[in-house]
C-alpha positions in Angstrom: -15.9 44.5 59.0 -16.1 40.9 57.1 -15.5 41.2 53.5 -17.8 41.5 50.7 -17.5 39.7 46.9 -20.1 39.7 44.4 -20.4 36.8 41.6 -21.2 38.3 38.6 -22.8 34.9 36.7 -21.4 33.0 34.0 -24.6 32.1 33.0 -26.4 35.6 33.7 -23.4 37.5 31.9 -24.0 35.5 29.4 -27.3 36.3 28.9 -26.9 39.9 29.7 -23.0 40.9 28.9 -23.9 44.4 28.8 -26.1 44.9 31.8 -23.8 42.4 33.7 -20.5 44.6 32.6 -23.1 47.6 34.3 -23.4 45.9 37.8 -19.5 44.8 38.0 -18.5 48.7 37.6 -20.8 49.1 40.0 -19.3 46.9 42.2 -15.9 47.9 41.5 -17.0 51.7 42.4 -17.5 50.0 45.9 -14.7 48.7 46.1 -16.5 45.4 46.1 -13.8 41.9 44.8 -15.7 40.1 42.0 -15.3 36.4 40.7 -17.2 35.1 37.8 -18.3 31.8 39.0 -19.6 30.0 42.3 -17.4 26.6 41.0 -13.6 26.9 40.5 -12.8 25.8 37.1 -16.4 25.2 35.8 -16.3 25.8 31.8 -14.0 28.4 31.9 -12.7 28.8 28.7 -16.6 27.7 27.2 -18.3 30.6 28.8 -15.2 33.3 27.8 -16.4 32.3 24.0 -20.0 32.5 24.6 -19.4 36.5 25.5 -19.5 38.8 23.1 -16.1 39.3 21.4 -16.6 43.4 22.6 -16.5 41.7 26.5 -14.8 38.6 25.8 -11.7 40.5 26.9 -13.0 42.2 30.0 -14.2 38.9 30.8 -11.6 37.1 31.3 -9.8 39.6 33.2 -12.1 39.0 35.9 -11.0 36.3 38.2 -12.9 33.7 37.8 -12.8 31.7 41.7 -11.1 32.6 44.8 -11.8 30.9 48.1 -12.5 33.8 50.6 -12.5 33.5 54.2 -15.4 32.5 56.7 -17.5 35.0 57.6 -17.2 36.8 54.1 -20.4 37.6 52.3 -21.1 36.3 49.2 -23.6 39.0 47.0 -25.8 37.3 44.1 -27.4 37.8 41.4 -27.9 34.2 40.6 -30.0 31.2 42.5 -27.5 28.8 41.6 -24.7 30.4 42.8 -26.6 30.8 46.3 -27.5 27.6 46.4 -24.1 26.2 46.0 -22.7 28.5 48.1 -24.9 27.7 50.9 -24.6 23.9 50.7 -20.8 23.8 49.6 -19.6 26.6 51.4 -21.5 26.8 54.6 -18.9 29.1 56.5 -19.3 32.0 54.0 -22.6 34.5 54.5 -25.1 35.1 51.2 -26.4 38.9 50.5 -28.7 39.4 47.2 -28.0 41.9 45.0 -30.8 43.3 45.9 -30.4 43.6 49.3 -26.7 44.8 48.8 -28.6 47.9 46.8 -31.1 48.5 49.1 -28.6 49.1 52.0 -26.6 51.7 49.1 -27.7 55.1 50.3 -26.3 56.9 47.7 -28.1 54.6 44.8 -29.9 56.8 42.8 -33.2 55.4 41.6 -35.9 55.9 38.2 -38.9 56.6 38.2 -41.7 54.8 37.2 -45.0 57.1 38.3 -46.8 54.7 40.0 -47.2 52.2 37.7 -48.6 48.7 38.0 -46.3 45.3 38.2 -46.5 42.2 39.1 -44.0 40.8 40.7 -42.7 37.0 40.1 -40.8 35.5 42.8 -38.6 32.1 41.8 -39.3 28.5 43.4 -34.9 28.6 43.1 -35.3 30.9 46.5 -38.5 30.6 47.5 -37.6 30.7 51.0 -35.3 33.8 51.2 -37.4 36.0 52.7 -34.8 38.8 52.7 -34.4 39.0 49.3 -38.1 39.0 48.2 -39.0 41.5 50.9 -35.4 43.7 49.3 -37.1 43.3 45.7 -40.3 44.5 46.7 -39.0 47.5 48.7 -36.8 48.3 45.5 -39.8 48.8 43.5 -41.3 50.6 46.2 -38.3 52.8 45.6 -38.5 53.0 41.6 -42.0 54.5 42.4 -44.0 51.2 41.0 -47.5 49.9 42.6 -46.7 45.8 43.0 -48.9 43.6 42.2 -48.8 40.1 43.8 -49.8 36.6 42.4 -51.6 34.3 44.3 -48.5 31.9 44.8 -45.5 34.5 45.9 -43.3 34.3 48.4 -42.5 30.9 49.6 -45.7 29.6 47.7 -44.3 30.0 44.0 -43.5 26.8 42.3 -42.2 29.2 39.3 -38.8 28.8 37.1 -39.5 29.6 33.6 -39.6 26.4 31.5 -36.4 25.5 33.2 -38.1 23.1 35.6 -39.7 21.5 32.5 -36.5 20.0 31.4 -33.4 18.6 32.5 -30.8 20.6 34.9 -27.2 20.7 34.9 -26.1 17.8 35.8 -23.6 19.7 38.4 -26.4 21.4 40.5 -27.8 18.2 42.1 -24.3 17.0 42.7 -23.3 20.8 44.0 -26.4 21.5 46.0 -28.7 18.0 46.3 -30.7 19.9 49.4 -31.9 21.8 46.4 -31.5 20.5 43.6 -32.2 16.8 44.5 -34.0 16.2 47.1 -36.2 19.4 47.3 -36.9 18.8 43.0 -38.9 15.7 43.2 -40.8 15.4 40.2 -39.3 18.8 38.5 -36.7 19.3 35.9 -38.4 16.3 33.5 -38.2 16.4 29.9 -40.8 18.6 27.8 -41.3 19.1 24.1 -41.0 22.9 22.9 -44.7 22.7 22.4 -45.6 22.2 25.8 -42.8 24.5 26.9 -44.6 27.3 25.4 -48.1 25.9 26.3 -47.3 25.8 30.0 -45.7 29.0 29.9 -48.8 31.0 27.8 -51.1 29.0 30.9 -49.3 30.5 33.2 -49.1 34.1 31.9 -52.9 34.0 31.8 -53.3 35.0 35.8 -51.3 38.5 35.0 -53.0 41.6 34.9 -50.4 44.0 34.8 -48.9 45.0 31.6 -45.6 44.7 33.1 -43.3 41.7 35.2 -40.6 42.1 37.3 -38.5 39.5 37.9 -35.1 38.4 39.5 -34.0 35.2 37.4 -32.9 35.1 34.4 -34.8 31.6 34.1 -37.9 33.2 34.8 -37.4 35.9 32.8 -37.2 33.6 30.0 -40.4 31.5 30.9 -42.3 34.4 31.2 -41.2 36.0 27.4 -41.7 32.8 26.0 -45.6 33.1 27.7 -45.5 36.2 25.9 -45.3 38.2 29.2 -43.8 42.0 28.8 -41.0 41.1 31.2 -38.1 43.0 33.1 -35.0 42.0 34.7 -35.1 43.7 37.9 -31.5 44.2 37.0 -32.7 46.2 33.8 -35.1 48.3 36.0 -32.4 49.2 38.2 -29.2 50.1 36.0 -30.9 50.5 32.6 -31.4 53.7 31.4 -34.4 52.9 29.1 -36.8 50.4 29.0 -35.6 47.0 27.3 -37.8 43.8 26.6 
């Protein structure tokens, strides 16, 4: 059987040390080889100081690249990192997170009882059809009724604020099938004040009292449109509800 290795996320365990720290013990309990980042020596040192000093450690004791062999499979939990992995590193197979999960028999779910959802899919992997259908089943799983927005699935044109400002400059370079040539007209400058504006627009359309989503860029549009969001990460390996 090919080999599996998960990439935890500089930029996601930055974000979420703890919960990030959660799904790497998870994937050490499988027996599952894990690398920080989908770029050999991008910002390593800057991103061990962003952690908290209470990971800093653990952090850096994770390796942070390693070239695997064709026909491993990389598992994400970040668009980025999918995306570069698929234009960079062609050879090498891409598994969600959530997919991985799903296929985990012995993953013990919550329950929610039936409670409404909406679900926000991410214009980052709007066409992976997998891993939106994986997401969905997963809250099927966690016992939540989904609720879908009229642009889902390969329709969303949904990032957060992060398409209403400037990228990375390493993600067109890294993946321009993405980031280049498929963001024509995205990723211009906005002024906090619209930021917000856009977002609260946007946030109007949901009826649920809940989101789930799977980026941590959406995540952060939709709090700052003053959307009750979730991590489906959170959902899945947090004990209590965090917002």
């Amino acid at each position: 059987m090919a080999q599996k290795f998960y990439v935890a996320s500089c930029v996601f365990t930055e974000e979420y040390p703890a919960l990030s720290k959660k799904i790497c013990d998870y994937m050490r309990e499988k027996s599952v080889p894990i690398i920080r980042c989908c770029v050999d020596k991008y910002k390593v040192a800057e991103f061990e100081e962003r952690m908290p000093e209470n990971y800093r450690d653990e952090w850096r004791a994770i390796e942070h690249f390693r070239k695997f062999p064709p026909d491993s499979t990389m598992i994400s939990i970040c668009h980025n990192c999918l995306a570069i992995f698929e234009e960079r590193h062609p050879e090498i197979m891409r598994e969600s997170l959530w997919e991985y999960i799903l296929a985990d028999k012995s993953f013990k779910y919550r329950d929610f009882g039936g409670e409404a959802i909406t679900i926000q899919d991410c214009w980052r992997s709007k066409e992976n059809f997998a891993e939106q259908e994986a997401v969905r089943e997963l809250l099927r799983r966690m016992n939540f009724k989904i609720v879908e927005l009229e642009e889902n699935y390969a329709r969303t044109k949904f990032c957060g604020y992060s398409l209403y400002q400037p990228q990375p400059p390493r993600n067109p370079k890294l993946a321009p099938k993405r980031f280049l040539y498929g963001a024509q007209g995205l990723f211009q400058e906005h002024t906090p004040e619209q930021k917000k504006s856009l977002m609260e627009e946007y946030c109007a359309q949901i009826r649920t009292e809940k989101v789930a989503a799977y980026c941590h860029y959406c995540v952060r549009g939709l709090k700052l449109g003053g959307a009750k969001v979730f991590h489906m990460a959170q959902l899945l390996f947090e004990e209590g509800e965090q917002n």
